[in-house]
N, C-alpha and C positions, 0 to 999 in steps of 0.2 A: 692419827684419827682412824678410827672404822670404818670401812668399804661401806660404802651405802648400799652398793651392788647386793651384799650378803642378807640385806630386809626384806626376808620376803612377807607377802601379804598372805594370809590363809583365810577361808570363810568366815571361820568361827574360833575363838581361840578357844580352850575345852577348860571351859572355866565350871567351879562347882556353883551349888545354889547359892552356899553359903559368899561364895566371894562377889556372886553375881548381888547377892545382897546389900552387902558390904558397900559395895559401889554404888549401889542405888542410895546409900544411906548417907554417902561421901557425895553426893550428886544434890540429893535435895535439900540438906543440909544447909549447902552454896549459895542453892535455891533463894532459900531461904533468907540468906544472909545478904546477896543480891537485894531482894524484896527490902529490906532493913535501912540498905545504905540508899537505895532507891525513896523510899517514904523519908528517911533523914534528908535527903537534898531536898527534894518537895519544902520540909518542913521548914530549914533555915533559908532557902532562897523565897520563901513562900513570905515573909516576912516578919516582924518581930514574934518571938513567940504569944499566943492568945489570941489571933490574928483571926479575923474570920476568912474561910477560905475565901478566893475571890481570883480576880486576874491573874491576882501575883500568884496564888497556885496553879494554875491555869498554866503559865509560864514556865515555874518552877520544873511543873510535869512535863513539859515539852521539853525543856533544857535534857533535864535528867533520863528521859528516854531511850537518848541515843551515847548514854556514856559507859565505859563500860566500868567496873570494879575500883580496877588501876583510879582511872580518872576522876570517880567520886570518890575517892580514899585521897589523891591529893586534893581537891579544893575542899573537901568537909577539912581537911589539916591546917588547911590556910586560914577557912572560915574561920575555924574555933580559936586559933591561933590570933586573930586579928582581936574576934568577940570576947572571947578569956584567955588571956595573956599569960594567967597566972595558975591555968589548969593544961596547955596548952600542950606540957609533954605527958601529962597523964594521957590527954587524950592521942597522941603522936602514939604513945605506946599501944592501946589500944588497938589502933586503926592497923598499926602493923602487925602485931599478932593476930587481926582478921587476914590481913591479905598475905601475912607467909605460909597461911593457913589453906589459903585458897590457892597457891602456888604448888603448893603438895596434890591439893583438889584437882588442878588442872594434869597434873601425871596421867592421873587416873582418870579424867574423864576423855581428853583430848590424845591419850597416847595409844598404839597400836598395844594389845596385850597377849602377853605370850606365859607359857607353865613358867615359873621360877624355880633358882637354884636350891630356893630353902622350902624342906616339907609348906607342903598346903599355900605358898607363894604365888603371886602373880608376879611377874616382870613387865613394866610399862617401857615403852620407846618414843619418842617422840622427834622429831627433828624440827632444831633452832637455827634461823638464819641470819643472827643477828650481827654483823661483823665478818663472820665466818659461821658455816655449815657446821653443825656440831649436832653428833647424835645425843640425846638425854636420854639415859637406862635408870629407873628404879624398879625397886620391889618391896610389895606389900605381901602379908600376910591378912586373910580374913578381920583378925583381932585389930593390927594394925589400922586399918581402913576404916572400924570402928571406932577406934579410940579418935582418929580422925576426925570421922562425922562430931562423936562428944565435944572436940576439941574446938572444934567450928560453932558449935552450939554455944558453948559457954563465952567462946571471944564474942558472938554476936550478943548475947546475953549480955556482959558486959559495956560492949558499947552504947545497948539501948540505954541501962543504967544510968549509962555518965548524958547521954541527951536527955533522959529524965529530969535527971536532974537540972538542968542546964534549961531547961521551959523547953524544947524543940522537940519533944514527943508527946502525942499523950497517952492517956492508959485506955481511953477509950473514944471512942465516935460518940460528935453532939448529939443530943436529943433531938427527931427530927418532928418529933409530935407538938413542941412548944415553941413559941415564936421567939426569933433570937431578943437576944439582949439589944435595947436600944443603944 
């Protein structure tokens, strides 16, 4: 294992625009995709799809709150699993290409950042305690970080899809100028 001792902290690591970008794009992205898995739990905890909002979203929003990524990526797995049995690994696959996606995310957003070994690179660090102290080293490239953010977009892109389809999103907010449906 690596000295911990040797990490040191500096002000600022002398990152370029471009990478500073980069990161920003790899950050909101997340954001973004947080927001997604967020309004998904709302949706099925909130109850059958068509549902007029009410307590049960009321609920729904409090549950989902205070959970983080991990957590709504397993019970939306379980949900959908219970609810469609028989789309169950589509959606399994899904959900894990958002969250290995966001596992990369978090290098970069949670890690100290240092110049990298490879032209135009940043090197992330992080320290894991999970069993044992273990330092995590990666390295991006500007492009890298990019293709990233794309990559986060599309897995969320994706997942809305398959809830589309599924009745638990919809494409858009009720009309608030007509009185609902009796």
């Amino acid at each position: 294992m690596k000295s911990l001792k040797s990490l040191q902290l500096s002000e600022r690591a002398a990152l370029t625009d471009q990478q500073l970008r980069s990161i920003g794009l790899v950050v909101s992205e997340w954001a973004k995709a947080e927001q997604t898995l967020f309004l998904a739990m709302t949706a099925v905890f909130g109850g059958p799809p068509g549902e007029q909002m009410g307590d049960s979203h009321s609920l729904a929003m409090l549950l989902g709150s205070g959970m983080d990524s991990r957590t709504m990526i397993g019970l939306l797995k379980g949900i959908v699993r219970e609810a469609f049995p028989d789309d169950a690994d589509e959606f399994d696959k899904l959900a894990d290409d958002l969250a290995q996606e966001g596992k990369r995310r978090n290098a970069i957003a949670h890690g100290v950042w240092r110049k990298g070994k490879r032209p135009n690179s940043i090197r992330t660090m992080s320290i894991r305690s999970v069993g044992q102290i273990k330092l995590d080293e990666h390295e991006y490239t500007a492009a890298e970080m990019d293709r990233l953010a794309e990559r986060t977009k599309a897995a969320r892109g994706e997942l809305v899809k398959f809830l589309l389809r599924h009745g638990y999103m919809r494409t858009s907010l009720p009309d608030k100028s007509s009185p609902p449906d009796p």
